[in-house]
C-alpha positions in Angstrom: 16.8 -4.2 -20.9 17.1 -3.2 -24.6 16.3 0.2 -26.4 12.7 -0.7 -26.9 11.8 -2.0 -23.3 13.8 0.9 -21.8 11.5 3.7 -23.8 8.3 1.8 -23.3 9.4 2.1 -19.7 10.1 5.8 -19.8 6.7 6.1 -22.0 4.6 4.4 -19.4 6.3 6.5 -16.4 6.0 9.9 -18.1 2.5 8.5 -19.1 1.2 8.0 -15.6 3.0 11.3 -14.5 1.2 13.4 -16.9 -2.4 11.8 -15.8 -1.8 12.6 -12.3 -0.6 16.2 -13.2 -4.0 17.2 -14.6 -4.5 20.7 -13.0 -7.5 22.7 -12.0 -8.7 25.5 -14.3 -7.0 27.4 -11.2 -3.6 26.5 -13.4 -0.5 25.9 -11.9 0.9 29.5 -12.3 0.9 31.7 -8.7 -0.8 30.5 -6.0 -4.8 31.0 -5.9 -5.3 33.1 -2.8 -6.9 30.9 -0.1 -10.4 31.5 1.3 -10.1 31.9 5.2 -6.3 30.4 5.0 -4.6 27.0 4.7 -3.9 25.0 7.2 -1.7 21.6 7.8 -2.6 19.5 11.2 -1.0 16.0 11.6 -1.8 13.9 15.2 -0.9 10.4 16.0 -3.7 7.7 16.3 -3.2 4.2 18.1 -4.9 1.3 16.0 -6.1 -1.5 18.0 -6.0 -4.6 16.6 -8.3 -7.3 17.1 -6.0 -9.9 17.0 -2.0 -9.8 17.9 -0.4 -9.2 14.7 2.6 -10.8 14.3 5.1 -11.3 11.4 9.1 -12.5 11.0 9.7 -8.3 11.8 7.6 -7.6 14.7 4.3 -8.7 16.9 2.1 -6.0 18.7 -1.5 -5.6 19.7 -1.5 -2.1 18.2 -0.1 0.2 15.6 0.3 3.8 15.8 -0.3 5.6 12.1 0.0 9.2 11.7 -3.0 11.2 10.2 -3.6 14.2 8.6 -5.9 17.6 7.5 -5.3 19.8 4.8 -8.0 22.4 4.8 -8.2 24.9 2.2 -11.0 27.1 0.5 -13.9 25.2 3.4 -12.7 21.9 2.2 -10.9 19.3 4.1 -8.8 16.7 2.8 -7.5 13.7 4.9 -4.1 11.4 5.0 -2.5 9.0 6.6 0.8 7.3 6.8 1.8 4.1 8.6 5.4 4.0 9.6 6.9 1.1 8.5 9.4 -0.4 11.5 11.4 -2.1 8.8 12.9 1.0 7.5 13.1 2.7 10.5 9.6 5.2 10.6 7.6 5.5 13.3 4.6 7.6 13.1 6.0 10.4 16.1 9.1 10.6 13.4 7.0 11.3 10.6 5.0 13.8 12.2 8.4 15.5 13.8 9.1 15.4 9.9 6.3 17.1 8.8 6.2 19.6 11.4 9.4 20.8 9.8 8.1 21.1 6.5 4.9 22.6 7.7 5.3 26.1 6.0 5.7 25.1 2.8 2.8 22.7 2.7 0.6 25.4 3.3 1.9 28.1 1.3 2.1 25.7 -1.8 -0.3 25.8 -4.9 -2.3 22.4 -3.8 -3.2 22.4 -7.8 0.7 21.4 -8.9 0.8 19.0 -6.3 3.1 16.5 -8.2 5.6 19.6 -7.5 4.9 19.9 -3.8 5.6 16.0 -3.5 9.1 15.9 -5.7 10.1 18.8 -3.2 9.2 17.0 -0.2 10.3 13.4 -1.4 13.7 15.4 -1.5 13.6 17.1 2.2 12.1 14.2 3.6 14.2 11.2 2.9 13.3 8.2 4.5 10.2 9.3 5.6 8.1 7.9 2.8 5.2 7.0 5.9 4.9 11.1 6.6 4.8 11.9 2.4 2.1 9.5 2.1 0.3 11.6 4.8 0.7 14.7 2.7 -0.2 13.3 -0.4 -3.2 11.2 0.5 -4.8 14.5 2.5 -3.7 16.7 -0.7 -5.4 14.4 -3.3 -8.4 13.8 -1.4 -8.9 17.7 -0.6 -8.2 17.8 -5.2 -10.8 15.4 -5.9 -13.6 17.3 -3.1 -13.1 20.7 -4.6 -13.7 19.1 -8.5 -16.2 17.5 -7.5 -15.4 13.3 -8.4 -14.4 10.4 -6.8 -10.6 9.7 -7.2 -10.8 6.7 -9.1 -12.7 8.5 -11.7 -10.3 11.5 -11.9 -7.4 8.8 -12.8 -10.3 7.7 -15.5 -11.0 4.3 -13.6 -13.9 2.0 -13.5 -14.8 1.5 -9.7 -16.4 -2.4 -11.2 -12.5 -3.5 -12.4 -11.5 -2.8 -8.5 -9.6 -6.3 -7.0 -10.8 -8.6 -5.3 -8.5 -8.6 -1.7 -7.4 -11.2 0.2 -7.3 -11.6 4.1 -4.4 -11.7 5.6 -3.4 -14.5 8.6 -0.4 -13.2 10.6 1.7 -15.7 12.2 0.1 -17.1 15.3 -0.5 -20.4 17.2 -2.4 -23.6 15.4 -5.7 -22.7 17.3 -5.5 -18.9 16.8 -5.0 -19.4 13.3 -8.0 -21.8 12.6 -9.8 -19.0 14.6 -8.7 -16.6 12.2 -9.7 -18.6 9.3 -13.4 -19.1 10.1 -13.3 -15.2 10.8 -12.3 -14.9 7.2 -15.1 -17.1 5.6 -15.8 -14.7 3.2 -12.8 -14.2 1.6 -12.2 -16.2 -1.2 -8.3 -15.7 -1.1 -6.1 -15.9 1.9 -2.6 -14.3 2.6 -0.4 -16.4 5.4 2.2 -14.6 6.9 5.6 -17.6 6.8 8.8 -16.7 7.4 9.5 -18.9 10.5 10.2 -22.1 11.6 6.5 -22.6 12.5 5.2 -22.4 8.8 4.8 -26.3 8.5 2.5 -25.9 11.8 1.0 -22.8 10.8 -0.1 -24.2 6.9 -1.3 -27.7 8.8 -3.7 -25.2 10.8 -4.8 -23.7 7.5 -5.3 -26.7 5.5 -7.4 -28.2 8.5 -10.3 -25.4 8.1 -10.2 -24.7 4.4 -9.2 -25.5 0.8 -8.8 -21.8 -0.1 -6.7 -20.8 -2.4 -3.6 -19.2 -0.7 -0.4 -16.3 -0.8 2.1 -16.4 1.2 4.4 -13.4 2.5 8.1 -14.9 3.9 8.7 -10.4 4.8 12.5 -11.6 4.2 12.1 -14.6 6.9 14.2 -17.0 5.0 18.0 -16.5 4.6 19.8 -18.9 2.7 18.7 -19.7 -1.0 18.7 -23.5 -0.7 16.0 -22.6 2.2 13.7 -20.9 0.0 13.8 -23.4 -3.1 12.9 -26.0 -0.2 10.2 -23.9 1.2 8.9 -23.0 -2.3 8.6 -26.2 -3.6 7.0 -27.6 -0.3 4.2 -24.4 -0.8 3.4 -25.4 -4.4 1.3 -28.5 -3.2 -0.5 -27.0 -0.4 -2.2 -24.7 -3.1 0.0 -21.8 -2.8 -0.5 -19.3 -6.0 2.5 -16.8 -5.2 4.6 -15.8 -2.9 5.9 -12.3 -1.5 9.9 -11.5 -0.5 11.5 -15.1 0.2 14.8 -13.9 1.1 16.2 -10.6 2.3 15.9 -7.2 -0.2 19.4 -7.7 -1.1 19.8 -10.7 -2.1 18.9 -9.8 -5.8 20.9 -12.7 -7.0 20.2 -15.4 -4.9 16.3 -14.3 -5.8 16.9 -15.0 -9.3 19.2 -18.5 -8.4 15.8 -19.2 -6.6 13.4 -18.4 -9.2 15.0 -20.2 -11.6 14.8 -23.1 -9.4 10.4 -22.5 -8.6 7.3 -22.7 -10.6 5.8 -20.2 -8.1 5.9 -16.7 -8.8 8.0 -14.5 -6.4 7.1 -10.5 -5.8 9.1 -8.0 -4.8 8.1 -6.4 -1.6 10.6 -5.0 0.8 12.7 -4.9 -2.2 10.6 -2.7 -4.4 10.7 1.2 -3.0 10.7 3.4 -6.2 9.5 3.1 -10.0 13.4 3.2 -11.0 14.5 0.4 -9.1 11.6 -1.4 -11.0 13.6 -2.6 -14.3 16.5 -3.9 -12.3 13.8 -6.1 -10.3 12.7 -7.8 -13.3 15.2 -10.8 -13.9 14.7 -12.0 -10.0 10.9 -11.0 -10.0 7.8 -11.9 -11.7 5.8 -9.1 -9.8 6.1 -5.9 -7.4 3.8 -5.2 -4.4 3.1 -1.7 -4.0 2.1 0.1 -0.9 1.2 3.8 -0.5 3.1 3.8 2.9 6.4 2.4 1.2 5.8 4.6 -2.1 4.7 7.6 -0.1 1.0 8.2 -1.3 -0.8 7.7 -4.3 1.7 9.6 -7.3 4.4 7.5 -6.4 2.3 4.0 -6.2 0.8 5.2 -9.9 4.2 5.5 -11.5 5.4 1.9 -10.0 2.6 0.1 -11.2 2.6 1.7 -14.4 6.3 0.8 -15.2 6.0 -2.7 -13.8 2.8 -3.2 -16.1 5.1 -2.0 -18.8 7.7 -4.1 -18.5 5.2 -7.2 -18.8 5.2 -7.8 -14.5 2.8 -8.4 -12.0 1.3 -6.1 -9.7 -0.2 -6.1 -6.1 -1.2 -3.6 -4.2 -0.8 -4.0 0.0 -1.1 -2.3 2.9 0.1 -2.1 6.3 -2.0 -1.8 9.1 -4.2 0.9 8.1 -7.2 2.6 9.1 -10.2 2.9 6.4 -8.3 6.3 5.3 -5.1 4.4 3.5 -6.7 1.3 2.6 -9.7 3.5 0.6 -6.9 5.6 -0.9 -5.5 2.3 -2.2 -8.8 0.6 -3.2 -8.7 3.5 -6.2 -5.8 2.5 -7.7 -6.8 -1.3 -7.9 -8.7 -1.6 -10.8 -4.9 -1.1 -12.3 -3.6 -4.3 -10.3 -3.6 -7.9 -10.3 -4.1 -8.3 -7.1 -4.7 -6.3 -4.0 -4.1 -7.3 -0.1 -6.4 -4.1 1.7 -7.8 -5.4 4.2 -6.2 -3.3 7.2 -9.6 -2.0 8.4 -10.6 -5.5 9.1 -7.7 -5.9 11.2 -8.4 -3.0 13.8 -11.2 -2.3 16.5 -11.5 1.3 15.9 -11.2 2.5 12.7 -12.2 6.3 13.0 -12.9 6.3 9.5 -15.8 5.0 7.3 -14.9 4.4 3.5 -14.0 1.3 0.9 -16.2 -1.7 1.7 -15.6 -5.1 1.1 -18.6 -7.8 -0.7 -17.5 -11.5 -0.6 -13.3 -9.5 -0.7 -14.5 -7.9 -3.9 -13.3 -4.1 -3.1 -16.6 -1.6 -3.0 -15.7 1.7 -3.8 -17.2 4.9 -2.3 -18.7 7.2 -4.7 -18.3 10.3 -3.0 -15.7 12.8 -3.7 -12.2 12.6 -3.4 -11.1 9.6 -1.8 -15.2 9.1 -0.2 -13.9 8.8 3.3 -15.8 9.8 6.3 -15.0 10.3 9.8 -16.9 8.0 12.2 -19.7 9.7 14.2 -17.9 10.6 17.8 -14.8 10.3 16.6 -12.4 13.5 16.5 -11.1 13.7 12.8 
């Protein structure tokens, strides 16, 4: 990177750093004494999923996410943070994690909340899942007590919000032409590869529909010469990009690969924080971001602005997420290429309401904060 890429990079960061430290008229100073208290509650929910989810990393019938309050001032703000099994998070970790941290959550000015999440990125490491939690429930209670949606705080028009694709995990031939015709009104679909059953698993696709496609390897092929061979294979079955061929650290065998591929490649599993960003770009043509990986919504800003600033791609994912993460997400997408939220569609009981989805086009809720509500019956 030369002198002028690097401090276009720094601009855009410290751009996208002072937008999300806007501050109350409450100011940033002392602490504005609470109204009745402020109070931090975290409890583990189990996500059913309609269909067995299965990828190269793991296959379940359920995911466990850990959600969140953060009540302050009458008004509640809600989080959530999947653990992601691939760097070792589990949602009864993160919520150990936050128990630990519980005191300073709650005596913490909610207003300078980009400091309260550099302090916890640094007591928490490796529990980006948990921070997520905390920052999603913080920014949600911000945007309820001024009043606007979050995607207008950030100055975002809710009609540039993506488009998202459905994604097909890895299942048998008849299970995934199931799938499919479940999808119909999805214009885009994202396969899950990675395996030695992706010729079967594209034949079952291409058998049911002439969709346009993405693919996502999640680091299932090892060797180089593999993923030119894959690669090239996936460009005539009407592939437009592909996510994480090879492992994270095969940076250099990424770019061998690229070089090698008309496809575009995104970073996923190797893309954790803005910084690593610029080091990305030689292997890379675009990032994925998730708020569970980035841990919430400050750190997912910063990533897609210096990745937009450095002339990349971006795509923002999900894991498998109730309506409370994949709405929090659904704000930042009018910023993105691309988006992949469709975790709600994935589960039988999502306790919340929130984004919506027309034809995959991304409906944003115009209530305050992130315009999430909990489903009648449901404990919140």
């Amino acid at each position: 990177m030369n002198r002028r890429e690097l401090l276009q990079t720094l601009a855009a960061a410290t751009a996208g750093t002072a937008l999300l430290g806007r501050e109350s008229q409450e100011g940033p100073g002392a602490v504005p004494p609470a109204k009745g208290g402020t109070t931090f509650t975290t409890q583990v929910r189990r996500l059913q999923l309609k269909h067995q989810w299965t990828t190269t990393m793991s296959s379940s019938a359920y995911r466990d996410t850990l959600h969140s309050q953060y009540v302050r001032d009458g008004v509640t703000g809600y989080g959530e943070g999947a653990g992601i099994v691939r760097y070792n998070q589990s949602a009864a970790d993160g919520q150990k994690a936050l128990e630990a941290v519980q005191g300073l959550i709650t005596s913490a000015n909610p207003w300078c909340f980009e400091k309260l999440w550099s302090e916890l990125d640094r007591r928490l490491p490796g529990q980006r899942a948990a921070l997520a939690a905390v920052d999603l429930a913080v920014m949600d209670w911000i945007g309820k007590r001024l009043g606007v949606p979050l995607y207008r705080y950030l100055g975002l028009d809710p009609a540039d919000a993506a488009i998202s694709t459905m994604s097909i995990g890895i299942d048998t031939p008849e299970i995934t032409r199931q799938k499919i015709r479940e999808a119909e009104a999805f214009p885009f679909l994202k396969i899950k590869v990675g395996l030695t059953s992706d010729e079967a698993t594209l034949d079952a696709v291409r058998s049911v529909t002439k969709k346009p496609l993405r693919v996502d390897a999640n680091e299932g092929w090892t060797s180089k010469e593999e993923a030119v061979r894959k690669i090239n294979w996936l460009e005539t079955q009407g592939v437009q990009f592909i996510e994480q061929p090879l492992p994270a650290h095969m940076l250099e065998e990424t770019r061998w690969v690229r070089s090698r591929v008309h496809m575009p490649i995104f970073a996923d599993e190797a893309c954790h924080r803005a910084d690593e960003i610029p080091k990305l770009r030689e292997a890379y043509d675009g990032i994925v971001v998730k708020l569970d990986k980035a841990g919430g919504i400050l750190e997912a800003y910063r990533q897609i602005t210096v990745a937009k600033a450095l002339g990349m791609k971006t795509m923002i994912g999900c894991m498998v997420s109730s309506s409370c993460t994949i709405t929090a997400a659904a704000h930042l997408s009018p910023l993105v290429d691309y988006a992949d939220l469709d975790g709600p569609l994935l589960i039988a009981n999502d306790p919340f309401t929130g984004v919506t989805f027309e034809k995959g086009k991304l409906i944003l809720p115009d209530a305050p904060g992130l315009g999430i509500r909990p489903v009648a019956g449901t404990k919140a």
